[in-house]
C-alpha positions as a printed NumPy array, in Angstrom:
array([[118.709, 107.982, 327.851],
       [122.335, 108.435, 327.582],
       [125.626, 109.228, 325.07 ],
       [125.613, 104.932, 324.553],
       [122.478, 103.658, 325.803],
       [118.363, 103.869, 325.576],
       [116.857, 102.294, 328.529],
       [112.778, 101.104, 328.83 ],
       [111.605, 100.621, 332.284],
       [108.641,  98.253, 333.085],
       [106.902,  97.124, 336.107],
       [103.594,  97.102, 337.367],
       [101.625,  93.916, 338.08 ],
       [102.088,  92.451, 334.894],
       [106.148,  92.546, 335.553],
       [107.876,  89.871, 333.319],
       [105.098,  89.237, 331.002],
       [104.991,  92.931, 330.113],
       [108.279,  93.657, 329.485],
       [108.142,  90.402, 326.585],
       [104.857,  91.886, 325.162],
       [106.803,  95.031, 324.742],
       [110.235,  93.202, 323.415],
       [107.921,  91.007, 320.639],
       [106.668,  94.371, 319.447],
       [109.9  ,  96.479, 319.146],
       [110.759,  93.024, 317.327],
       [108.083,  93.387, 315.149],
       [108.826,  96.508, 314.336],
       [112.467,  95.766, 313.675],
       [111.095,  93.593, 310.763],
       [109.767,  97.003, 308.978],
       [112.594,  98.84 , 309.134],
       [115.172,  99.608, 306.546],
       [118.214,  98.461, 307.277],
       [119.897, 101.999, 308.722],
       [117.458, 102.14 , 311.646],
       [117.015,  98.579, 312.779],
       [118.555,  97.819, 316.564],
       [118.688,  95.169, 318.807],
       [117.263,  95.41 , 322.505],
       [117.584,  92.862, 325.188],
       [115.48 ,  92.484, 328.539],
       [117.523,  93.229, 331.876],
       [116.021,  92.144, 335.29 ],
       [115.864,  94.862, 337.857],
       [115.43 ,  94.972, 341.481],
       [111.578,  93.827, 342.555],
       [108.925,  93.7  , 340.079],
       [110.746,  96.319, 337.808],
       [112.511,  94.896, 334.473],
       [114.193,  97.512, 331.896],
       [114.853,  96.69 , 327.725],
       [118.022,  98.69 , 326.928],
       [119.377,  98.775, 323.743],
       [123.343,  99.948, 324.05 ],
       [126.048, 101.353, 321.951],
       [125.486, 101.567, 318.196],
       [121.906,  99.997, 318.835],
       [121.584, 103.306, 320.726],
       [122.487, 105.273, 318.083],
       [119.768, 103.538, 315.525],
       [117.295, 103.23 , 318.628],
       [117.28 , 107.031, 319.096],
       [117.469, 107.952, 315.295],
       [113.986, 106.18 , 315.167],
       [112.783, 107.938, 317.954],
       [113.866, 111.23 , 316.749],
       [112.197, 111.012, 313.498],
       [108.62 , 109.007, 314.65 ],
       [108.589, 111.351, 317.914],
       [104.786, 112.768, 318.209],
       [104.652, 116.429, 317.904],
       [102.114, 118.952, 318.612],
       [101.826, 122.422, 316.461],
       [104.881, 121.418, 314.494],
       [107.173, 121.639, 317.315],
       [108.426, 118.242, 319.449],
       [106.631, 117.24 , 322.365],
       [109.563, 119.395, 324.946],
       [112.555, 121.082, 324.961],
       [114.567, 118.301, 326.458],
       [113.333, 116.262, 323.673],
       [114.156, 118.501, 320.815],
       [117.786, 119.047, 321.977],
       [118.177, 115.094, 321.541],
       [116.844, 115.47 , 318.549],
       [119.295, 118.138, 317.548],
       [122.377, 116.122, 319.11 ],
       [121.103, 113.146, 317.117],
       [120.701, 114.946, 313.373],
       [123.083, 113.387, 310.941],
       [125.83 , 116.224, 309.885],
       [128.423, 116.202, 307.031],
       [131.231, 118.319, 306.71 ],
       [134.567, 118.9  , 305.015],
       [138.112, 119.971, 305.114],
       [142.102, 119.37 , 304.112],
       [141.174, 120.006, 300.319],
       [144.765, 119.516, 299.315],
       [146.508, 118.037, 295.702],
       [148.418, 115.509, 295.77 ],
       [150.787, 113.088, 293.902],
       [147.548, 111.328, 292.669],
       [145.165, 114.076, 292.256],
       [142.91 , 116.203, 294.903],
       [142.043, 114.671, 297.965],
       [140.164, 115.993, 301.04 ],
       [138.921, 114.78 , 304.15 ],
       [135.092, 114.233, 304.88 ],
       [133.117, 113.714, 308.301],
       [129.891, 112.428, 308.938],
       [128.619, 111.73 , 312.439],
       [125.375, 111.263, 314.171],
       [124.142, 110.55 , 317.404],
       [127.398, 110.754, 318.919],
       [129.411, 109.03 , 316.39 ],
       [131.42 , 110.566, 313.98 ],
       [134.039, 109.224, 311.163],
       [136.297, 111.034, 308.705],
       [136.451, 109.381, 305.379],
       [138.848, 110.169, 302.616],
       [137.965, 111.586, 299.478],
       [139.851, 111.306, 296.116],
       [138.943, 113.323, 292.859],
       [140.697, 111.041, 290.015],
       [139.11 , 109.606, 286.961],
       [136.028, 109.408, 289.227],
       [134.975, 110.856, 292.696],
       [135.919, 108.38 , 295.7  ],
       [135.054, 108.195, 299.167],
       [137.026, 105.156, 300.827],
       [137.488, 104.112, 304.565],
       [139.735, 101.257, 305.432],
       [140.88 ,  99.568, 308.833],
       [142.648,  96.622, 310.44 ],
       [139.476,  96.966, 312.567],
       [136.727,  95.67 , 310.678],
       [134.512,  96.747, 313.517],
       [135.634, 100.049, 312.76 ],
       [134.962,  99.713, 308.68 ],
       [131.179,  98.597, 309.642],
       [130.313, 101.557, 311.717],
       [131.971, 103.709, 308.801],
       [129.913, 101.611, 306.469],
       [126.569, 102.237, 308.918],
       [127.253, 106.164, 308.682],
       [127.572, 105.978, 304.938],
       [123.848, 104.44 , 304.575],
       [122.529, 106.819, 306.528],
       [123.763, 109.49 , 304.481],
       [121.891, 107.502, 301.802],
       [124.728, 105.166, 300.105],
       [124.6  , 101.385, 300.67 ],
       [128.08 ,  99.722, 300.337],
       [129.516,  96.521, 301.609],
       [132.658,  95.955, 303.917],
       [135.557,  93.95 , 301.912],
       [139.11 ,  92.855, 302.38 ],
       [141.044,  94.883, 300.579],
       [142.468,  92.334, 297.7  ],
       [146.513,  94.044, 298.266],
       [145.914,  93.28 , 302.267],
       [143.975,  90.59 , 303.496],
       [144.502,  91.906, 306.645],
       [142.734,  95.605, 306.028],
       [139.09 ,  95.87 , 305.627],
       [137.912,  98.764, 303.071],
       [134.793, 100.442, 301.965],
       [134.114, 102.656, 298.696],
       [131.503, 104.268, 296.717],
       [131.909, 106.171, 293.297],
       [130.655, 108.916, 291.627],
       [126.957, 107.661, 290.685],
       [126.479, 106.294, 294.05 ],
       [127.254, 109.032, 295.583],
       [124.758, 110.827, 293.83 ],
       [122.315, 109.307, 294.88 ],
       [123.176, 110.509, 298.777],
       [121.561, 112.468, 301.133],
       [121.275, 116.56 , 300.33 ],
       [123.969, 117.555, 303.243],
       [126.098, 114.473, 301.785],
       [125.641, 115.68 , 298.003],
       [126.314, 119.613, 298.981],
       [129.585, 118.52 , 301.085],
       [130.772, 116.841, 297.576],
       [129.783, 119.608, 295.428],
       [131.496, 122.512, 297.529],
       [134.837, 120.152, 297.627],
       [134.744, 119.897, 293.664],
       [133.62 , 123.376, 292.521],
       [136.691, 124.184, 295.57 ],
       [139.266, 122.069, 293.046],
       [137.634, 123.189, 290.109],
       [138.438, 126.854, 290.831],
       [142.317, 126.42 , 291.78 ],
       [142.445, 124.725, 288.389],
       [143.485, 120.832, 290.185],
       [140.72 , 119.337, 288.194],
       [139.898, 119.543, 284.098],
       [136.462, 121.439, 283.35 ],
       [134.684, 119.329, 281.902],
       [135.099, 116.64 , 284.028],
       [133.855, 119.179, 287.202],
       [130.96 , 120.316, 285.058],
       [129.69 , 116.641, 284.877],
       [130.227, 115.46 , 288.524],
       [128.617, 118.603, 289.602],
       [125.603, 118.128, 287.277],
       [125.424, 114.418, 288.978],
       [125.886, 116.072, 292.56 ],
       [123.153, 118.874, 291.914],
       [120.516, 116.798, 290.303],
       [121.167, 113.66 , 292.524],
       [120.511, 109.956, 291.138],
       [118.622, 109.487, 293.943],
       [117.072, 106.323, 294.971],
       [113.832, 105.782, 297.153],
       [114.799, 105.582, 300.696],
       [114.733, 101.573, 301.798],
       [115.972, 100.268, 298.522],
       [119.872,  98.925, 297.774],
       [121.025, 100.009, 294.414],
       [119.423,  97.253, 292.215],
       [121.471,  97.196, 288.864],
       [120.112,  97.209, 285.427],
       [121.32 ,  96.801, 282.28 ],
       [121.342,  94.097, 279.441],
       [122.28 ,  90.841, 279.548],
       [124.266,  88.993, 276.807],
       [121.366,  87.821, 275.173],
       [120.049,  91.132, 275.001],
       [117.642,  90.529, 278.022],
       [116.615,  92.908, 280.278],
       [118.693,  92.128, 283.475],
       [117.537,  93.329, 286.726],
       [119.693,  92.508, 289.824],
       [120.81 ,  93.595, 293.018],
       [123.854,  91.268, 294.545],
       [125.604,  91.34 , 298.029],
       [127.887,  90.018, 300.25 ],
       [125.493,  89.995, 302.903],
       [123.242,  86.841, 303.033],
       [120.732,  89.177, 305.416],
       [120.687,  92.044, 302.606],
       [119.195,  89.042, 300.323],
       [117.105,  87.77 , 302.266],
       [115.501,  91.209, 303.306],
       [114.779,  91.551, 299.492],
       [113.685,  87.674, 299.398],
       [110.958,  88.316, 302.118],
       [110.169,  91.95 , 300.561],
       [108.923,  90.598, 297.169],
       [107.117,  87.767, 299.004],
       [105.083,  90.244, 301.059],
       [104.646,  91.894, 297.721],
       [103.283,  88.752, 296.129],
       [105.421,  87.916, 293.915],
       [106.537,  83.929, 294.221],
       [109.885,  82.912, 294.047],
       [110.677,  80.712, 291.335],
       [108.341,  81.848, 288.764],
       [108.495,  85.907, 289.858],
       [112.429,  86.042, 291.203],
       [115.164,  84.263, 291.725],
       [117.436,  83.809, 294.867],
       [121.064,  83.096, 295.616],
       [122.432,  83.194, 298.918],
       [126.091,  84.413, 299.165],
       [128.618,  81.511, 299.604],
       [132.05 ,  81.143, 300.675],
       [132.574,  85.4  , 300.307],
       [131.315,  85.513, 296.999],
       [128.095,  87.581, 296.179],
       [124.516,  86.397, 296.191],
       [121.773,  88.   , 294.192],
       [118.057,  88.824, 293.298],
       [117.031,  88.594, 290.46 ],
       [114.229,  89.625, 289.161],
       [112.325,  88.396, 286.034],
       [110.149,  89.491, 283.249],
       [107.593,  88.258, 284.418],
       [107.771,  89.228, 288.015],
       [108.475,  92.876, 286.808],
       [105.179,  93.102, 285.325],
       [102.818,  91.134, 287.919],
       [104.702,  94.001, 290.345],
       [103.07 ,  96.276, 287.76 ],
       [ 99.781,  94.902, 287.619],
       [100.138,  94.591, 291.499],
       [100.514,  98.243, 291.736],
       [ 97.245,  99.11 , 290.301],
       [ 94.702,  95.861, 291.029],
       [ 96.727,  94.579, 294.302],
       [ 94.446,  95.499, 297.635],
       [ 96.218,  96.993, 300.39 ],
       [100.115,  96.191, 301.662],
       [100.541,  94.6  , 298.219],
       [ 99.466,  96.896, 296.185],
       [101.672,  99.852, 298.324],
       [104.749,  97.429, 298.225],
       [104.59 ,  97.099, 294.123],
       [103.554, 100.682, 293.423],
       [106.863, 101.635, 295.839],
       [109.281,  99.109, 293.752],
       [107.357,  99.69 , 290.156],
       [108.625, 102.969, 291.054],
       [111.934, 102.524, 292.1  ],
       [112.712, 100.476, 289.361],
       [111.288, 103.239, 286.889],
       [113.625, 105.954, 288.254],
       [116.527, 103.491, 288.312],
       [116.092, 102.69 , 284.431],
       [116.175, 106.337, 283.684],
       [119.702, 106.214, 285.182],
       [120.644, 103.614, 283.346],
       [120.042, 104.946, 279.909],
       [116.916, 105.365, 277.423],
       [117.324, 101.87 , 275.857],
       [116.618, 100.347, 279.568],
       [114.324, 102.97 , 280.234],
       [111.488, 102.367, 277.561],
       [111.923,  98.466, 277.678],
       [111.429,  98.459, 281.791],
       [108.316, 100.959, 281.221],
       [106.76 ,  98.794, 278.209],
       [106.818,  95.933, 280.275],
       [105.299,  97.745, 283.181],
       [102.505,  99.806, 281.199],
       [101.89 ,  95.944, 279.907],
       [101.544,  95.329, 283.072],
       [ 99.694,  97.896, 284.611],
       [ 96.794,  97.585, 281.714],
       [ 97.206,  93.615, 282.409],
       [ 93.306,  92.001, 283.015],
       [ 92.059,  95.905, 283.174],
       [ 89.953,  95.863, 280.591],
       [ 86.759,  93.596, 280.119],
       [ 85.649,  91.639, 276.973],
       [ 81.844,  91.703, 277.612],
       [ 80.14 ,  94.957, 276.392],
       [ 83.36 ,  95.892, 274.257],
       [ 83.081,  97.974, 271.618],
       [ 84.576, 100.188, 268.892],
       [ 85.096, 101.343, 265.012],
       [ 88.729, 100.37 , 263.448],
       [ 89.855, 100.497, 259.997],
       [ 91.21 ,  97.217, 258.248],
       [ 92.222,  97.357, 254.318],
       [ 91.055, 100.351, 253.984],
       [ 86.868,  99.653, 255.079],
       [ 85.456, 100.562, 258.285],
       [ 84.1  ,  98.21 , 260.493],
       [ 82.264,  98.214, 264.182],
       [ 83.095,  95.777, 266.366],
       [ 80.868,  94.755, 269.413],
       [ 81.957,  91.93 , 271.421],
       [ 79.163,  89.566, 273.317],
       [ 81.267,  87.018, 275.744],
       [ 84.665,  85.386, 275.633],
       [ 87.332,  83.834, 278.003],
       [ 90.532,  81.238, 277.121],
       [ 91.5  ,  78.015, 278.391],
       [ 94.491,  76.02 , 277.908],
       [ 94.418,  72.677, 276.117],
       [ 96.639,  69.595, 274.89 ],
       [ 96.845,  68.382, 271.232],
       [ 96.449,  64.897, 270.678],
       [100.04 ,  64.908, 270.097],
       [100.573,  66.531, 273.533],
       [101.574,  70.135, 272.664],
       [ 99.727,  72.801, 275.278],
       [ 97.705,  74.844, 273.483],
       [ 95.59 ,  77.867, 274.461],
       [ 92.351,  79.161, 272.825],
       [ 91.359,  82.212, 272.641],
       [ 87.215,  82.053, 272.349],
       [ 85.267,  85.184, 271.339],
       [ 81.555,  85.713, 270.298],
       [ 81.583,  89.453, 268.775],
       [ 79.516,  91.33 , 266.38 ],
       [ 81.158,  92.734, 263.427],
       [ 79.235,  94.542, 260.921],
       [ 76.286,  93.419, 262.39 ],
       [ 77.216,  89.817, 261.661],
       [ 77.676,  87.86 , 264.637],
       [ 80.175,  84.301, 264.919],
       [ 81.557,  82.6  , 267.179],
       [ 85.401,  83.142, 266.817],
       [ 88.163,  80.764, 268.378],
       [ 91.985,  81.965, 268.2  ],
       [ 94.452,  78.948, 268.837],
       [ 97.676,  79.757, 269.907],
       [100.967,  76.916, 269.955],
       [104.659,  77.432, 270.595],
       [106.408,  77.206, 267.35 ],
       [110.424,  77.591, 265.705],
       [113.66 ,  77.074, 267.109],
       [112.525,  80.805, 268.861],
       [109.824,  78.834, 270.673],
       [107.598,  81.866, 269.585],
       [104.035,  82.405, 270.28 ],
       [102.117,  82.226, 267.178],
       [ 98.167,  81.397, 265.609],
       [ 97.123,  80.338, 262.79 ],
       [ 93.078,  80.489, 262.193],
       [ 91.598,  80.055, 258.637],
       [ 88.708,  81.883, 257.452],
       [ 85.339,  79.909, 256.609],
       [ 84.79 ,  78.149, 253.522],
       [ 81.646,  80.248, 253.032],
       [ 82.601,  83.846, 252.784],
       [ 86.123,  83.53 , 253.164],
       [ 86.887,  86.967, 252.413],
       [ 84.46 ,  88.993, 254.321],
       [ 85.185,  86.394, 257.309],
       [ 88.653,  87.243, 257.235],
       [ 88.214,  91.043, 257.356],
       [ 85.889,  90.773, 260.076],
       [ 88.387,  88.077, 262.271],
       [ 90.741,  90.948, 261.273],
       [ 88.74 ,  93.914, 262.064],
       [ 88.465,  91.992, 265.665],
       [ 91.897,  91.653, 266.364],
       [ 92.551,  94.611, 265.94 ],
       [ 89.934,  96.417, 267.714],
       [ 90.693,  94.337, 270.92 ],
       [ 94.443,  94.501, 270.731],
       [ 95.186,  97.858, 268.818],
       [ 97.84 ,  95.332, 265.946],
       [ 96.081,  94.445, 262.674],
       [ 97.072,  90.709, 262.051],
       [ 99.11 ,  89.354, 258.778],
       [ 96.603,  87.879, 256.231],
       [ 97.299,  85.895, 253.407],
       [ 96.503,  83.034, 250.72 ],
       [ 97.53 ,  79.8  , 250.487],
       [ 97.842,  77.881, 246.807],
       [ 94.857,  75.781, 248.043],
       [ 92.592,  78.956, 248.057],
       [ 92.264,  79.227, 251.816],
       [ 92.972,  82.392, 253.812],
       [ 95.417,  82.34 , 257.041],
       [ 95.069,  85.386, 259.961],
       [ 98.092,  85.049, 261.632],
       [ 98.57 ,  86.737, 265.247],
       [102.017,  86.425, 266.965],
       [102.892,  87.091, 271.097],
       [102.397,  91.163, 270.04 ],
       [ 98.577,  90.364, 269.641],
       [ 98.765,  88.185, 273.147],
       [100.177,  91.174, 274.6  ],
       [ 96.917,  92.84 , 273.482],
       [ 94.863,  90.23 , 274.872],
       [ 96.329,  89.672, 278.423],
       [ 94.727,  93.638, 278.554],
       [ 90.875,  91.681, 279.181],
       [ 90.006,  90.351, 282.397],
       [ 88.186,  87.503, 281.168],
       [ 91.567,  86.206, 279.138],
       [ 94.731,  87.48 , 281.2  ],
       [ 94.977,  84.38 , 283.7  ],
       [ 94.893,  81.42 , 281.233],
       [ 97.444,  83.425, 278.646],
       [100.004,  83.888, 282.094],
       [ 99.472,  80.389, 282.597],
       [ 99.912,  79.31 , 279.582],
       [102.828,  81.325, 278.636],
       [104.459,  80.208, 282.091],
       [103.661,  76.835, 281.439],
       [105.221,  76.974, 277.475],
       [108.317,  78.847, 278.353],
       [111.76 ,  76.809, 277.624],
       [113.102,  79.243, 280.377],
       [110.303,  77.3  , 282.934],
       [112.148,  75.619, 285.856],
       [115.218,  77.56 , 284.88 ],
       [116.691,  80.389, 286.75 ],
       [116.839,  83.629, 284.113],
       [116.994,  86.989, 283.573],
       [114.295,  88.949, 282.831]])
């Protein structure tokens, strides 16, 4: 192991065929890592039976950052004293100096290095805090831009727009919150530094620093996804790149997650330098939910490690994007968790008490003669010791395409059949349902997607109302937001 290279020997018996067994698996491997530690290896052919896998340069530097932090240890201390002086050599460090004002505002200089490499970035405290790097050597710029994701911010390399000949990297205030400790505490001592020669207003110190201290952090693996609302008022989930490799490491992410792409997310590759995105949609958001707590195994630690994410990102976003991201994962979560058969429970309806007990039920989705896809909902229940057979037929309906039923009571007994239909509902969903009279003397329960919402909750019910939803949606076919 040296300053610029890692170096496997392998011989033995098994010579060539060895040394590919153990390239295929650091390849393998390669596939699980974030993108900060993943390195590229290639076989070399020695003298005699003896073949070595080197990885060289700044593949060195990820190579040995992996082995420093997976190294086995014994007692709590590494393995030998040779070992834990790489490991010392190889710890990321931050630090700071030339705190200066300026024409501008207050600038300073900032250094991170690790495993041998080091770069000094510049940082600018103006309307917002800065860190920039920029080069003629774009090689340069992406080894700056390596250094800055391991300190926990993700950025891309552009041309700057005023030089097409100078490549440039940035990050702002909230993404540098979300840093690394040593990278947050560099930034903090440089502001509260301006703050006390007066170079900076008050205010504006006292909120970078409370961004600094508390840290927006995000889970360690993930690129910033953005959130937000969409013109339509939609609930917009998205994280975009430059980098056709960043998208497609989040493209084969939420496969191994299980969600499909097309119905969960949406892709699009970067073209011709302009960003690409995932996207990812309502629907996908809450399967990822329901993922997290009925998925078996990989799955289920892949959503429960993105349903959380995504939680911690909407705080940051604001309380409006906050409690519509966790109402569409608490749907769901409780998604098919619940089961019809053996149900039961006392709810109030119109002021009367009534027990509810439910027998069987399931859904299927059906065609009117006219062609419109239909589901129906069919329960047998108890109510008041009275039991029926009820069926709940759902259609798309308005220029809203909303989800909406329509069941009449009974000619016998309209009334009392109504409050218990009622008194149903709303025992299996938690919503009491509108009920009213028509001028031919019928009475109309109406349930809207609300009640659905309640009913995707059973087991027996949850599959045919996704299908049906998915299959009803004008959105269907259609890339959209979530």
């Amino acid at each position: 192991m040296g300053p610029r290279e890692v170096m496997l020997t392998v011989g033995g018996e098994l010579g060539g065929g060895a040394t590919l067994l153990r390239l295929a698996t650091l390849r393998l491997l390669n596939e699980l890592l974030s993108e900060d530690l993943k390195f590229n290896a290639r076989i070399y052919v020695g003298e005699g039976r003896y073949y070595r896998i080197a990885a060289i340069g700044g593949d060195a530097a990820r190579f040995k950052r992996f082995l420093a932090v997976t190294a086995p240890s014994a007692g709590g201390r590494y393995l030998s004293e040779k070992f834990n002086e790489f490991v010392r050599e190889t710890q990321m460090e931050v630090r700071f100096d030339n705190i200066r004002l300026t024409k501008g505002g207050v600038a300073a200089d900032l250094t991170i290095s690790e495993a041998g490499a080091a770069v000094k970035y510049s940082i600018y405290l103006w309307k917002e805090i800065t860190l920039e790097f920029q080069s003629t050597d774009r090689d340069s710029v992406e080894l700056a831009a390596r250094l800055l994701r391991l300190a926990g911010i993700s950025t891309e390399v552009k041309k700057k727009m005023s030089n097409r000949e100078v490549w440039r990297i940035w990050a702002t205030t909230d993404m540098l919150a979300a840093g690394r400790m040593e990278l947050r505490d560099a930034l903090v001592k440089i502001v509260e530094t301006a703050r006390s020669n007066g170079w900076v207003d008050e205010k504006k110190a006292e909120r970078w620093l409370e961004k600094l201290k508390s840290g927006l952090t995000l889970m360690e693996g993930w690129p910033k996804y953005e959130m937000g609302h969409a013109r339509s008022g939609a609930l917009e989930v998205r994280y975009a790149s430059i980098n056709p490799d960043s998208i497609e490491r989040e493209r084969q992410r939420f496969r191994a997650m299980g969600l499909e792409e097309g119905v969960h997310f949406t892709v699009k590759m970067p073209e011709g330098g302009e960003k690409g995105y995932v996207n990812i949609r309502r629907k996908g958001l809450e399967h990822a939910a329901w993922l997290s707590v009925h998925g078996s195994g990989e799955q289920r630690r892949l959503a429960a490690e993105f349903v959380k994410y995504i939680l911690q990102r909407s705080k940051e976003a604001g309380d409006d994007v906050y409690e519509k991201v966790k109402k569409i994962v608490d749907e769901g979560r409780t998604r098919g968790s619940l089961t019809l058969k053996g149900f039961e429970k006392e709810v109030e309806v119109g002021g009367k008490e009534h027990v509810v007990k439910v027998i069987d039920g399931g859904a299927e989705r059906k065609e009117s003669e006219g062609g419109k896809k239909l589901l129906r909902i069919n329960i047998t229940a108890e109510v008041d010791g009275v039991r029926s057979d009820y069926t709940i037929t759902y259609a798309r309906s308005g220029r809203n395409n909303a989800a909406v039923s329509y069941t009449a009571a009974r000619s016998n007994s309209r009334q009392a059949d109504a409050e218990r239909l009622s008194a149903l509902i709303k025992a299996l969903t938690g919503k009491e349902p509108k009920v009213y009279h028509t001028g031919d003397g019928r009475i109309i329960i109406e349930c809207n997607k609300k009640h659905l919402d309640g009913f995707k909750r059973y087991a027996e019910l949850a599959d045919a109302i996704e299908k049906w939803l998915e299959e009803t949606s004008r959105r269907r076919g259609r890339t959209s937001r979530t």
